[in-house]
C-alpha positions, 0 to 999 in steps of 0.5 A: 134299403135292407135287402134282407127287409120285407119287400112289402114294407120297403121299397127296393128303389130311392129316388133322389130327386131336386134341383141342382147343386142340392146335394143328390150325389152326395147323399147318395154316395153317402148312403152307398157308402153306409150301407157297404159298411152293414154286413150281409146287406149287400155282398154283390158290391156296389155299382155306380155311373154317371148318366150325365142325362143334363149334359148334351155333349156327354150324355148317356144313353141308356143302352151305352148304360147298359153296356158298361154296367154289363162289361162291370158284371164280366159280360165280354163285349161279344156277347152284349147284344145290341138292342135296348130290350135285349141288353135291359133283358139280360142285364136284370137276369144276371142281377137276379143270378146275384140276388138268388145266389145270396149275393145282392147289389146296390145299383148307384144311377146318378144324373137320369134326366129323364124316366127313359134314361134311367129306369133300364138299368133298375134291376128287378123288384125282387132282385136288386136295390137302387138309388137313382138321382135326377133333377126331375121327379121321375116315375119309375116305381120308386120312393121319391126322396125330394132333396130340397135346398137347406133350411137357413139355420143349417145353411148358417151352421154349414158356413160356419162348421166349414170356417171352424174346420178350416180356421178353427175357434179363433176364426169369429166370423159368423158370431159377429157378423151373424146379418151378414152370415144370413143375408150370405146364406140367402143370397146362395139360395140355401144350395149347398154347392153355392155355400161350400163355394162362398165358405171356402173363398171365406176360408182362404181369406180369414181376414176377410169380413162377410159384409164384403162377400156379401157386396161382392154377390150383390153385385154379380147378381146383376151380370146374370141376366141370361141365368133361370130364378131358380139358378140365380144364387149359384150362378153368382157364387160361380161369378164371385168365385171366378173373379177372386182367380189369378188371370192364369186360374182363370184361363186354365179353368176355361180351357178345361171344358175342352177336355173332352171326356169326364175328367182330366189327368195333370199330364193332360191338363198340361197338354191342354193349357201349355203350363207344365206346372199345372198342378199347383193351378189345379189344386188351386181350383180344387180349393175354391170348389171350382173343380174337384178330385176325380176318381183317382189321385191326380185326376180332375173334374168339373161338375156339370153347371161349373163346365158349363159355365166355364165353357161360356168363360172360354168362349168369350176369351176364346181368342186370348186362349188361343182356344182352337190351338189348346184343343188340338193339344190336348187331342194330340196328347191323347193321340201319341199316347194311343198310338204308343200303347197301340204299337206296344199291344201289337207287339206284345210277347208278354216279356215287359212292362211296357205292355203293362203301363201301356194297358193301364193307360189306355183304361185310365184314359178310355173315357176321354180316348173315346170321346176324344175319337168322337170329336169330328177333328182330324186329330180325333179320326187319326185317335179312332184307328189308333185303339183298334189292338185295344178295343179287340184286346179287351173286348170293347165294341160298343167303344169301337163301333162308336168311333169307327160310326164317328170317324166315318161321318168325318170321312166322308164330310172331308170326302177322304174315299182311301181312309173312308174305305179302311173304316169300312173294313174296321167296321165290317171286322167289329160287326163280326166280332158281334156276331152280326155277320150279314152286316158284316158282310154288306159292309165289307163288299162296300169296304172292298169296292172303295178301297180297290178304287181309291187304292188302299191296298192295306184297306183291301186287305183289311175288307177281304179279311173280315169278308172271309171270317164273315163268309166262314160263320156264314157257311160259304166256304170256298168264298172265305178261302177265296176272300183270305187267300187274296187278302194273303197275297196283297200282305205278301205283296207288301212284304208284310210279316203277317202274310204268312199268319193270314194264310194260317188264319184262312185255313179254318175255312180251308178246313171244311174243304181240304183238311189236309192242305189247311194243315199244311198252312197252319204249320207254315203260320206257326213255323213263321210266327217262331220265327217273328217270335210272335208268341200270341201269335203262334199261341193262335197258329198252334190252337188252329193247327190243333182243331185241324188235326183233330179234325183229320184224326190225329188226336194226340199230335193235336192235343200236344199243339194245344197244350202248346198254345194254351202255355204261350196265351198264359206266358203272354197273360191272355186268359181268355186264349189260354181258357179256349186252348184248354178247352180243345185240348180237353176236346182233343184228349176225350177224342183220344180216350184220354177221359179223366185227364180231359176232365180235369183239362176242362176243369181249368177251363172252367176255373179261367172262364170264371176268374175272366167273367166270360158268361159265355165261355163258362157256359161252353166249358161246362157242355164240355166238361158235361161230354168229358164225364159223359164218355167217362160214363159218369152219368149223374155228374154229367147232368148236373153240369149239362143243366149248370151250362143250360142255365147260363146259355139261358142267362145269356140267351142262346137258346141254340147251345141251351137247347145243345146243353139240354140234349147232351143231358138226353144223352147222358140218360140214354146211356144210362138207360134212363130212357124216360128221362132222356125223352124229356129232355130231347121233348126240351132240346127239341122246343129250345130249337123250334124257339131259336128257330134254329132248324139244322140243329131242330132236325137232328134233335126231331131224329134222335127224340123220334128213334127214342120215342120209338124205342119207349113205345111211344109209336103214335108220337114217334111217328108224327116227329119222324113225320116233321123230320122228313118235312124239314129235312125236304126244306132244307134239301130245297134250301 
């Protein structure tokens, strides 16, 4: 597993792999663990998920996988790309970043079930080291660790060191009964989860003989006629265990596979069962190794056979439990916690702890929200628009697409056309977010049309605001006026208070089309947040009003507003707001020739893009740094930063901003009076575009490479880029 070893003498790659309830996650666990104890093995950390691949309702693609192990490697959700190959591609490439910087991971990937689940998200041979566990031998490059069940002798000595650590020496159990402590072990097929089971029940009872335990699984065998061979032992000890459970143990423990997500806090448990004391139950459970702990203090688990076969526990009692009634408890319970939190981010001013709390809810429970969300049930549509402010907060559209796809199924199955129409438009802002802007378009004109005929008028609003971002990014212009102007009209109308800020948020639009009047509406949205006190908001009114400024050419009253703003994102704890803000008052000051206070400007840019992880954002910083040393005449600075924001473009692959990165390196040689430099760097921009088939960007880059070649005396060459120029340039005159 020592990265630092030779990679033809040890595999980068474990799998650990036998049935279950041998002990895959506990070994590997234990070696993760050991090896983040050996200095400079693995610097990068350690990464762990669960695949869940046994598991039908919880099971894990790998491009969900994939999704949150890039969001835990700083990746924002905007800039995940959606297709297997492309999140596979990027994921790999931000491994191999770690690993050239000295800074290698430990890849932990437990429960594949299969060798499509799991091998995506192995990193590079040369880049990373994993441990992946299955119940089957999979076939991915790895040396295969066969985990088998333990031999009798350490299957005996197991029982016993759990007696003695429970009982201590005076606890003579095993030594005299030593038959009876074999024919245990055989009947528990030697699997360590069926031991621990049945010597944790013999340590809860000391005065209790083997020889009953042993009659006892005996006779469960008998009632688990629809269990495999080769489960037959455990299955018993789970019988056995639950028979020895108080009837409220036992109904609680039924009740617990309704939670829908991975684990379960005690807040939620009592919800779910109606008990109020439910710890003292759960700890209980935790002792006979029916549940365990979950990855953080007051939270709790069922392993995947232990869920499963309370699951058909509860379904045989599911009348007694009342097992419906307990459902919607539990999902009610997440509902009002969602909606709480949710109002709470709304109307975020950055001036409690409210804000706080709310946030680390909804992170602590996200798993279970999600799943919850995607239960089909009423309560479950209602929790999918009540984690909307939280998805977009944080960045969350994997999430948020998954829920809203859910929550439209149930809709339609319901046929609900006013609240299918508001999921529509929730879609189509979401595919926006992602930068999918076609789609989010098609959705958003189905979203309007449903919403105008059931008469949602908060839908409608909702659609014509993500048609007019959408129709913005699309170049459309006037469209996306039009498009914001109404869905302004319909909040003022309602008398809503974000009318005014909807009308600020158009303007950038408006900008393309009169600069003057998109001003003007900035500054009525920023008068109006003032007066709502809305922070956040005005943060985004005066970031606005800023680029509008710059645009018209009062670069000083512009850098003032987004100074501005970027103080009001920080006081709110907004990062990624506060980084963007400082990135165009640093655009603003280079404008005004304010070169080293723009330097340092965007060096702070820089610095919040790499605390917040945002890949993307760092990249562009960079460019604008590079440009802010450029016009300060600092050429090799420049360069170098160019290239650092090049390479990053590359790992999150936007050929297009590569290919500006490149060019604006060209630039600064150019400058320079380093004319062969800066043709090859144009020859690259021009490439970058051709690859990226990104043909405005693809003409500029043919013009300046062609007057360059021109002035080196590069004619022959120079004329065949001028020729492609007007070539292009007559496409798209066509267009």
């Amino acid at each position: 597993m020592d990265p630092s070893r030779s990679h033809q003498n040890t595999a980068r790659f474990a799998a650990v792999v036998g049935m279950a309830g041998v002990g895959k996650t506990e070994l590997a666990l234990q070696a993760a663990a050991e090896a983040k104890k050996r200095t400079g093995w693995f610097p990068g950390g350690i990464l762990f998920i669960n695949l869940f691949g046994y598991d039908n309702e919880r099971y894990i693609s790998p491009e969900q996988a994939l999704g949150s192990l890039l969001i835990a490697l700083g990746i924002p959700g905007e800039q995940i790309p959606l297709d297997l190959v492309d999140r596979t591609r990027l994921y790999r490439s931000i491994l191999s970043v770690y690993a050239s910087r000295g800074k290698h991971i430990l890849i932990v990937i437990d429960n594949a079930s299969s060798d499509g689940q799991g091998e995506p998200l192995l990193p590079s041979h040369d880049d990373g080291t994993a441990i992946i566990t299955s119940r089957h031998s999979l076939a991915v490059g790895a040396r295969i660790l066969d985990l088998d069940v333990l031999e009798p002798s350490a299957s005996f000595e197991l029982v016993r060191r759990v007696l003695f650590q429970a009982r201590g020496e005076n606890d003579s159990r095993v030594a005299q009964e030593q038959e009876k402590a074999r024919a245990l072990v055989e009947l528990c097929g030697n699997l360590p989860l069926a031991l621990q089971i049945c010597a944790s029940l013999l340590a809860d009872s000391p005065s209790r003989p083997i020889s009953s335990l042993v009659q006892a699984l005996f006779a469960a065998h008998t009632r688990l006629d629809r269990l495999k061979q080769e489960d037959r032992a455990v299955r018993a000890a789970f019988e056995l265990s639950y028979l020895q459970l108080s009837a409220d143990a036992a109904r609680i423990l039924r009740l617990l596979p309704l939670n829908p997500g991975p684990d379960i806090s005690f807040r939620a448990a009592a919800h779910l069962t109606g008990d109020p004391n439910i710890e003292v139950v759960l700890e209980d459970l935790a002792r006979a190794h029916l549940i365990e702990p979950g990855t953080t203090w007051g939270r709790w688990r069922l392993r995947d056979l232990l869920r499963l076969y309370a699951d058909e526990k509860g379904k045989e009692h599911a009348e007694l439990d009342e097992r419906q009634f307990s459902l919607e408890r539990v999902l009610y319970f997440y509902l009002m916690g969602a909606t709480s939190a949710n109002l709470i981010l709304k109307e975020r001013n950055g001036r409690g702890e409210d804000e706080v709390e709310a946030l680390e809810w909804l992170e602590e429970e996200r798993s279970n929200l999600v799943a919850a969300a995607q239960t089909g049930h009423e309560i479950g549509v209602d929790l999918a628009f009540a984690l909307d402010e939280f998805f977009h907060l944080r960045r969350y559209f994997d999430d948020w697409l998954a829920v809203i796809d859910s929550a439209l199924k149930a809709l339609r199955i319901r046929g609900d056309l006013h609240r299918e129409g508001w999921a529509l438009a929730t879609l189509a802002l979401v595919l926006y977010h992602v930068r999918r802007f076609d789609e989010a378009l098609e959705i958003g004109k189905a979203a309007l049309d449903i919403c105008r005929r059931s008469g949602n008028r908060y839908g409608e609003q909702a659609a014509l605001n993500a048609l007019s971002q959408s129709l913005y990014h699309l170049g459309e212009y006037r469209d996306s006026v039009d498009a914001g102007r109404k869905a302004a009209e319909i909040l003022h109308e309602l008398n809503d208070p974000q009318a005014a800020k909807a009308l600020g948020s158009l303007a950038l639009a408006l900008q393309e089309l009169d600069i003057q009047e998109a001003i003007q509406l900035h500054r009525d949205a920023v008068s109006d947040c003032q007066a709502r006190e809305d922070r956040q908001g005005e943060a985004a009114m005066r970031n606005l009003l800023g680029m509008a400024l710059r645009k018209s050419g009062g670069f000083t009253e512009a850098a003032q507003e987004h100074w501005a703003a970027a103080t009001l994102y920080q006081e709110v704890g907004d990062h990624h707001g506060e980084a963007a803000a400082l990135g165009s008052y640093g655009l603003a000051l280079q404008d005004a020739g304010r070169y080293a206070e723009a330097i340092h400007a965007h060096s702070q840019d820089v610095r919040l893009c790499e605390e917040t992880g945002d890949r993307h954002a760092l990249a562009e910083a960079l460019d604008n740094l590079a440009l802010a040393h450029r016009r300060a005449g600092q050429v090799d600075n420049a360069v170098v930063i160019y290239r650092q924001a090049a390479e990053i473009f590359q790992e999150v692959e936007d050929l297009s901003m590569e290919g500006l990165a490149i060019g604006g390196s060209g630039r600064a040689f150019e400058e320079a009076g380093r004319l062969g430099e800066a043709i090859e760097a144009y020859r690259d921009a021009v490439q970058y575009f051709r690859n990226a088939n990104d043909r405005e960007n693809l003409l500029m880059a043919l013009e300046v490479l062609g007057i360059a070649l021109m002035k080196g005396g590069f004619s022959e060459e120079s004329d065949k880029v001028r020729q492609e120029f007007m070539t292009l340039a007559s496409a798209l005159d066509a267009c």
